[in-house]
N, C-alpha and C positions, 0 to 999 in steps of 0.2 A: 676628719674628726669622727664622723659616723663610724668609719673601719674602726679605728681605734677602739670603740667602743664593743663593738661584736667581738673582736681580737681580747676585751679583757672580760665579756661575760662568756664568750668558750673558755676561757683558762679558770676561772670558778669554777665554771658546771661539769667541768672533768670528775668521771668518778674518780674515788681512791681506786688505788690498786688492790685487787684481790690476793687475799691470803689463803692458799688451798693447806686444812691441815692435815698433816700427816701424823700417820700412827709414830710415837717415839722406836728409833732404828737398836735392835735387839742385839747388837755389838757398833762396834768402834768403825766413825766413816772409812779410816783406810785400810782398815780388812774387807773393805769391800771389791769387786771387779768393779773395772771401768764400765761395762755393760751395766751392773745393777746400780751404780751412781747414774748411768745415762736413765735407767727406767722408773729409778724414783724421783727424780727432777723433772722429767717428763711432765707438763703441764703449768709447770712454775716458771714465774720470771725470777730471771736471774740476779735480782735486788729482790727474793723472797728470802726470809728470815730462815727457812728450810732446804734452800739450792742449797747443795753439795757442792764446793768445790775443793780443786786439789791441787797442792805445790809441793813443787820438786825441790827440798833442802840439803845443801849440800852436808854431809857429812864429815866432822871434825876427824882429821884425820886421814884423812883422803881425799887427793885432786880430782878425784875424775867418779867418786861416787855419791847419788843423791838419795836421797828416802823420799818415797811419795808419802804425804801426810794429806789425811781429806776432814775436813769440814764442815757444816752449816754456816752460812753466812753471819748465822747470832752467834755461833761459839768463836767463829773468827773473831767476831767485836768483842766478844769476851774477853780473848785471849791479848787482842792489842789492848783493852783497857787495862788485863793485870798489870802485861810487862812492862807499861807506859806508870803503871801506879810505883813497880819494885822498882824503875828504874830511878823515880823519884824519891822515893824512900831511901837507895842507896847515897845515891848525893848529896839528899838531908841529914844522912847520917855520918858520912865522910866529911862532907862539909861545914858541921858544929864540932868536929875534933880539934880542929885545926891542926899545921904541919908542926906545929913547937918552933916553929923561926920566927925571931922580932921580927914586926913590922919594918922595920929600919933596915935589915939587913936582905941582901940574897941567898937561899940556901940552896 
C-alpha cells in the first residue's frame, strides 16, 4: 500500500511537458530539406505542437510514385479534424437526399 502511494504522488508531480517556441517557418514544411526539418525539431519532443513531420503520399495515378508532404504536429491535427468534419458533412448531405426507392422495395 505505501508503494502504491509514492507510484501515485510521482505521477501528479511530473512536470508538464515543455513547449520550445518557434519563430513561425517563412514557407511551406515540404519545401523544406530533410537536414533543415532535422535542425529545426532539434530540441522538441516529438508529441510537440511544432515537430515537423513527413509522409510519403502516394500519388493518384501512379503505382510506384509518392510526394513527400511535411507538417507540424498541430497542422496534422488540423488537417484530420477538417477531413474528418468534410467527410461528415458529405454523408449528411447524401444521406438527407435519399435514393428515391420506396422503402418497400430493392433498387
Amino acid at each position: 500500500m505505501h508503494m502504491m502511494a509514492l507510484f501515485v504522488l510521482a505521477a501528479v508531480a511530473a512536470p508538464a511537458p515543455v513547449t520550445i517556441e518557434r519563430a513561425p517557418l517563412d514557407r511551406p514544411a515540404s519545401t523544406m530539406t530533410n537536414a533543415e526539418i532535422k535542425a529545426y525539431n532539434e530540441g522538441l519532443a516529438s508529441t510537440d505542437p511544432n515537430y515537423i513531420k513527413c509522409r510519403k503520399i502516394d500519388e493518384i495515378g501512379s503505382l510506384v510514385k509518392k510526394a513527400r508532404v511535411c507538417h507540424s504536429n498541430d497542422e496534422w491535427k488540423k488537417l484530420w479534424v477538417q477531413g474528418n468534419q468534410d467527410s461528415r458533412d458529405t454523408v449528411d448531405h447524401f444521406s438527407s437526399k435519399g435514393s428515391g426507392c420506396p422503402p418497400t422495395r430493392i433498387c
